[in-house]
C-alpha positions in Angstrom: -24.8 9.6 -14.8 -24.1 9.7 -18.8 -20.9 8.0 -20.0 -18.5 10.6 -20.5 -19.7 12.8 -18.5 -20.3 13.9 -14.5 -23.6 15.4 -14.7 -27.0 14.3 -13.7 -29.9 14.9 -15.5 -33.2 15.3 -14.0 -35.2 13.2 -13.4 -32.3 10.6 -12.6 -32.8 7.8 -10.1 -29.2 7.5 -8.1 -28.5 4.6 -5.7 -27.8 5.0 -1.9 -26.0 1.4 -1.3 -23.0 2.4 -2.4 -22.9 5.0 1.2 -22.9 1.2 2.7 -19.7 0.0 1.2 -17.7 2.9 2.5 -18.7 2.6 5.9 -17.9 -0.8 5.7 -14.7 0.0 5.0 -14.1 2.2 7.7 -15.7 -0.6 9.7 -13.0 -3.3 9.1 -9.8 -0.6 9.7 -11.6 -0.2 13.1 -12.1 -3.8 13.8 -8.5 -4.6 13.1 -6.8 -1.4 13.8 -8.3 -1.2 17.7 -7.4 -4.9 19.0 -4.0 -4.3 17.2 -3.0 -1.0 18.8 -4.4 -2.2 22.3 -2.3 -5.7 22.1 0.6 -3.3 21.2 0.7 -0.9 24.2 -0.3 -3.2 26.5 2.5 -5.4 25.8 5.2 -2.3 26.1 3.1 -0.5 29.0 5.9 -0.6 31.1 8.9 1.0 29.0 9.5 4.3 30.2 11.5 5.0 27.6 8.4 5.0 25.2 5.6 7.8 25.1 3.6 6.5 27.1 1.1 9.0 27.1 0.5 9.5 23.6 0.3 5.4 23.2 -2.4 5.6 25.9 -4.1 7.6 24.0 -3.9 6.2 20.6 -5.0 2.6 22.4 -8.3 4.9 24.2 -9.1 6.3 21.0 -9.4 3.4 18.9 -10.2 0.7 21.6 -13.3 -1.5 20.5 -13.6 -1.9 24.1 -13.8 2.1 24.7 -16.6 4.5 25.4 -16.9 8.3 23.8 -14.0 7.1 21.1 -13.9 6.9 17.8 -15.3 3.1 17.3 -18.1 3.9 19.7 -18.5 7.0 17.5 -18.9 5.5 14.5 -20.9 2.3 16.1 -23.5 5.0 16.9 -23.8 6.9 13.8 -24.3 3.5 11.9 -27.3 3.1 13.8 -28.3 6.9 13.8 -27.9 6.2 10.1 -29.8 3.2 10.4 -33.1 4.8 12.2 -32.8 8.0 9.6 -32.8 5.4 6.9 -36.0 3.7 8.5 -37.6 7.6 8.8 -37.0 8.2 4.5 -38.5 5.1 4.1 -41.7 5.8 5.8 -42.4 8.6 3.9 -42.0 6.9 1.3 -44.4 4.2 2.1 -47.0 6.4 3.7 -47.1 8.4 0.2 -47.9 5.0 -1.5 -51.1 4.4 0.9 -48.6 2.0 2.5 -48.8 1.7 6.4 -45.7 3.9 7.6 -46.1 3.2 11.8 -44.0 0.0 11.9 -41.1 1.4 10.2 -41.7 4.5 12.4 -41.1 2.1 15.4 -38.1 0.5 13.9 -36.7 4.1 13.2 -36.9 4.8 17.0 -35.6 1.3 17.9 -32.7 2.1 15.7 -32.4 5.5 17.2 -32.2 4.2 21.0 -29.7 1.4 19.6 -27.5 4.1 18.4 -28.3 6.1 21.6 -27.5 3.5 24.0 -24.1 2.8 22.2 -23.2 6.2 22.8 -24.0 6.6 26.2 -24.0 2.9 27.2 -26.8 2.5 28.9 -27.5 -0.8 28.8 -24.8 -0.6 31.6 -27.5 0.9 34.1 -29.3 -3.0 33.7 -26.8 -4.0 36.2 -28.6 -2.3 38.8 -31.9 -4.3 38.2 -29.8 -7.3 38.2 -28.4 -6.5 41.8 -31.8 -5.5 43.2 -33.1 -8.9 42.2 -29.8 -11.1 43.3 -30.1 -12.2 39.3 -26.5 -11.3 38.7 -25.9 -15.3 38.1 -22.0 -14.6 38.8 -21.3 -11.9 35.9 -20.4 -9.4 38.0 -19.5 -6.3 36.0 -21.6 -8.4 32.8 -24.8 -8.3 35.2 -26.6 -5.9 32.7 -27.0 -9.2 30.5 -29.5 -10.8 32.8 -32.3 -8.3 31.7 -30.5 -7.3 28.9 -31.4 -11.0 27.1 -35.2 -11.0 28.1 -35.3 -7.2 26.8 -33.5 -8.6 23.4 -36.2 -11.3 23.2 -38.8 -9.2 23.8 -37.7 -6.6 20.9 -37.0 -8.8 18.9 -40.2 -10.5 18.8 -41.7 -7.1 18.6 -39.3 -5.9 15.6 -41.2 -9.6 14.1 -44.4 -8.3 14.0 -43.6 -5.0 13.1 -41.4 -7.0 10.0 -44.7 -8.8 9.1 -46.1 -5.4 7.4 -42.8 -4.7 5.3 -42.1 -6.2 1.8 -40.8 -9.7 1.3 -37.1 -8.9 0.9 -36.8 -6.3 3.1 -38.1 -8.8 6.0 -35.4 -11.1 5.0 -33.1 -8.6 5.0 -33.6 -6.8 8.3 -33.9 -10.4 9.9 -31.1 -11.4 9.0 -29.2 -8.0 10.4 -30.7 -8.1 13.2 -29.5 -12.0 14.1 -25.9 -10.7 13.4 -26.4 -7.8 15.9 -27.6 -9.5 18.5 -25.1 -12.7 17.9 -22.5 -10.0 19.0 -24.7 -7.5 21.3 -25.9 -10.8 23.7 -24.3 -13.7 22.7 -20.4 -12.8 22.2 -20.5 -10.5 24.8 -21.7 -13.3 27.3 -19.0 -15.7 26.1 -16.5 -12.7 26.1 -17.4 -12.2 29.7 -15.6 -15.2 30.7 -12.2 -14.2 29.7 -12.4 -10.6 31.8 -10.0 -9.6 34.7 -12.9 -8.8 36.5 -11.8 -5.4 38.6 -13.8 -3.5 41.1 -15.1 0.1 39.3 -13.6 1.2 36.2 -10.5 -0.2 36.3 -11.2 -3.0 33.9 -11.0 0.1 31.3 -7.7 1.2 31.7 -6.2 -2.3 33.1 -4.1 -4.8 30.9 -6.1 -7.9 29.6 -5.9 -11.0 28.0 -5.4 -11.3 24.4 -8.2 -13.7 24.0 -10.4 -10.9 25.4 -9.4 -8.3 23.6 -9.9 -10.6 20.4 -13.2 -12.0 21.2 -14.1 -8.2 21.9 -13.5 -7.6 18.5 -15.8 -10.5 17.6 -18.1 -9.1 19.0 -17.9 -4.8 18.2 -17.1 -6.2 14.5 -20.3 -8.6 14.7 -22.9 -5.3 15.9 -21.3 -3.2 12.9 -22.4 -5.9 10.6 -25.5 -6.7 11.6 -26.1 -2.8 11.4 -24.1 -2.1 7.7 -26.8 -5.1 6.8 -29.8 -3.2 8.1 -28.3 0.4 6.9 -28.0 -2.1 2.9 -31.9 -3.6 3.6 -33.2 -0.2 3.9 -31.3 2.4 1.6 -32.0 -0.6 -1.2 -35.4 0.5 -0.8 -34.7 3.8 -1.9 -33.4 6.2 -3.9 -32.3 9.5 -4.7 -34.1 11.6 -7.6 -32.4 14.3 -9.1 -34.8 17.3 -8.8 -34.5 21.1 -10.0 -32.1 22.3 -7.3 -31.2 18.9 -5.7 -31.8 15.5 -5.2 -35.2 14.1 -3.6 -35.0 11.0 -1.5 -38.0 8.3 -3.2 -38.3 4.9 -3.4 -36.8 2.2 -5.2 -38.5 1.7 -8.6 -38.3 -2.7 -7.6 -40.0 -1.8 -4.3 -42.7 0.0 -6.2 -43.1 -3.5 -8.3 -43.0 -5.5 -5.3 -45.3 -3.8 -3.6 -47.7 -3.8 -6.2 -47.7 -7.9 -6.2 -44.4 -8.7 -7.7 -46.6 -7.6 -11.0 -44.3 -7.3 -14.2 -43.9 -4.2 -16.4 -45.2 -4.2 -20.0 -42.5 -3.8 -22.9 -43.7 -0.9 -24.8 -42.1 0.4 -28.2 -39.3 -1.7 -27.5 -38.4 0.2 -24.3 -38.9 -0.7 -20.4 -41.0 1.3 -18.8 -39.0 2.6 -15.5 -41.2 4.2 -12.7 -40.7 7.6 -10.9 -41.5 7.3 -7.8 -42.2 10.6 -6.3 -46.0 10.0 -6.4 -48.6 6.7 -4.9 -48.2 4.1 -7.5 -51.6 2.6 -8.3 -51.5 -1.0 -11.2 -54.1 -2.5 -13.0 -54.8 -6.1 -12.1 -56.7 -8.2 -15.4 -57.3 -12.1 -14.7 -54.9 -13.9 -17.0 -52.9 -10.4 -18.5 -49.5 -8.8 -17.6 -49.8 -5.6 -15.5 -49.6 -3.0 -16.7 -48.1 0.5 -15.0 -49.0 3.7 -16.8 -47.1 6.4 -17.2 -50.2 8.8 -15.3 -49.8 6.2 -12.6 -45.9 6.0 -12.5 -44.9 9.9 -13.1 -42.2 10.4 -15.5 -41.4 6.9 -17.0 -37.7 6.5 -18.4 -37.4 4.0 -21.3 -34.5 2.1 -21.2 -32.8 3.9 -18.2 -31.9 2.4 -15.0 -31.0 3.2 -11.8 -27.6 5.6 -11.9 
């Protein structure tokens, strides 16, 4: 956008990142807001004189604990966000000439994430973990049994898949995806250990421990990290063009760069050269010279205009 002004012109490259500090926001009133209103009610449950219902209902709503709430909402469209993220970014790569299949798989990895956090299924695991006496005493936690030899198994997959992506976004989505499963496997197994275990779904509704509820927090707050890191590592790959009529979603012109070799852009007539990347970019390797990226190769090439 032009100083002094709130229009676009075409042509414009816009970044998504921003989007990523807003829901991180949001992200950190949940974390706080749900262990805070459930320690509250909990602790006056039995005052009549209070109302009760409507306390219940704040504490169900905004329980990190909950199911079909808002923090289980918004866990799920993070990662919804996260798989539509991966699904841009393959187009993008596939109209470079890049392979776009791994990211397509990490799209649908992201999708079942989000998926699963809606609808909890990870829960049904539990049943495997009773057929095969493999509960190892975590009772109404039993889903983790598979659940960790499923995690390993992704996430060696999601390592292979990683091996075809640039440099930094590797790093990146790495990264995210030791936070997420820090929280997803690891706090939720030491979290397990400070349950009132209760037969059915009484464990829901029932008081419990504040060092529960806290580690529970831990452990929601650690997932939407690891998954506002992986939403950052993928919309930094791209970016949105302003077209005639609206905005285009293309890739990042440093991703272009990178993905020609790290090679450099030639100075010319005292302007950089900034790529459009709305079409395959194609450089010119010379033994011993600077690339250099042409303005056929590159599209529209903006001199000394960056990112908006």
């Amino acid at each position: 956008m032009r100083k002094g002004s709130r229009r676009w012109s075409e042509g414009d490259l816009l970044r998504l990142t921003p989007l990523v500090g807003v829901l991180a926001v949001v992200a950190l009133v949940l974390v706080l807001v749900g262990p805070s209103v459930r320690i509250a009610v909990e602790a006056v449950q039995g005052d009549a004189a209070l109302p009760l219902a409507w306390l219940d209902e704040a504490k169900r709503q905004t329980d990190l604990d909950g199911e079909a709430n808002l923090p289980a909402t918004f866990s799920a469209a993070l990662l919804a966000l996260v798989g539509l993220g991966f699904v841009f970014l393959a187009g993008v790569r596939r109209s470079r000439g890049e392979r776009a299949w791994p990211v397509v798989v990490l799209a649908a990895g992201a999708g079942y994430l989000g998926l699963d956090e809606a609808s909890e299924l990870h829960e049904s695991l539990a049943l495997f973990a009773d057929r095969l006496h493999a509960t190892l005493g975590l009772h109404n936690f039993a889903w983790l049994v598979p659940g960790v030899l499923l995690a390993v198994a992704g996430g060696v997959v999601a390592l292979r898949l990683a091996r075809a992506l640039p440099p930094r976004l590797r790093r990146r989505l790495v990264l995210a995806g030791v936070v997420y499963l820090f929280g997803a496997v690891l706090m939720e197994y030491v979290t397990s250990f400070f349950l009132v275990d209760l037969p059915g779904s009484a464990e829901l509704t029932a008081p419990q421990p504040v060092s529960y509820i806290l580690l529970n927090a831990v452990e929601e707050g650690s997932e939407m990290a690891g998954a506002l890191l992986a939403l950052a590592a993928v919309l930094a790959e791209l970016r949105l063009r302003v077209v005639t009529g609206g905005v285009a979603v293309v890739g990042a012109p440093d991703a272009v760069l990178e993905a020609a070799g790290g090679a450099s852009v030639r100075q010319t007539g005292g302007g950089e050269h900034r790529a459009s990347l709305g079409r395959t970019a194609a450089a010119s390797h010379h033994p011993g010279a600077v690339t250099t990226v042409s303005d056929q190769q590159q599209g529209s090439l903006r001199g000394g205009e960056g990112d908006r």
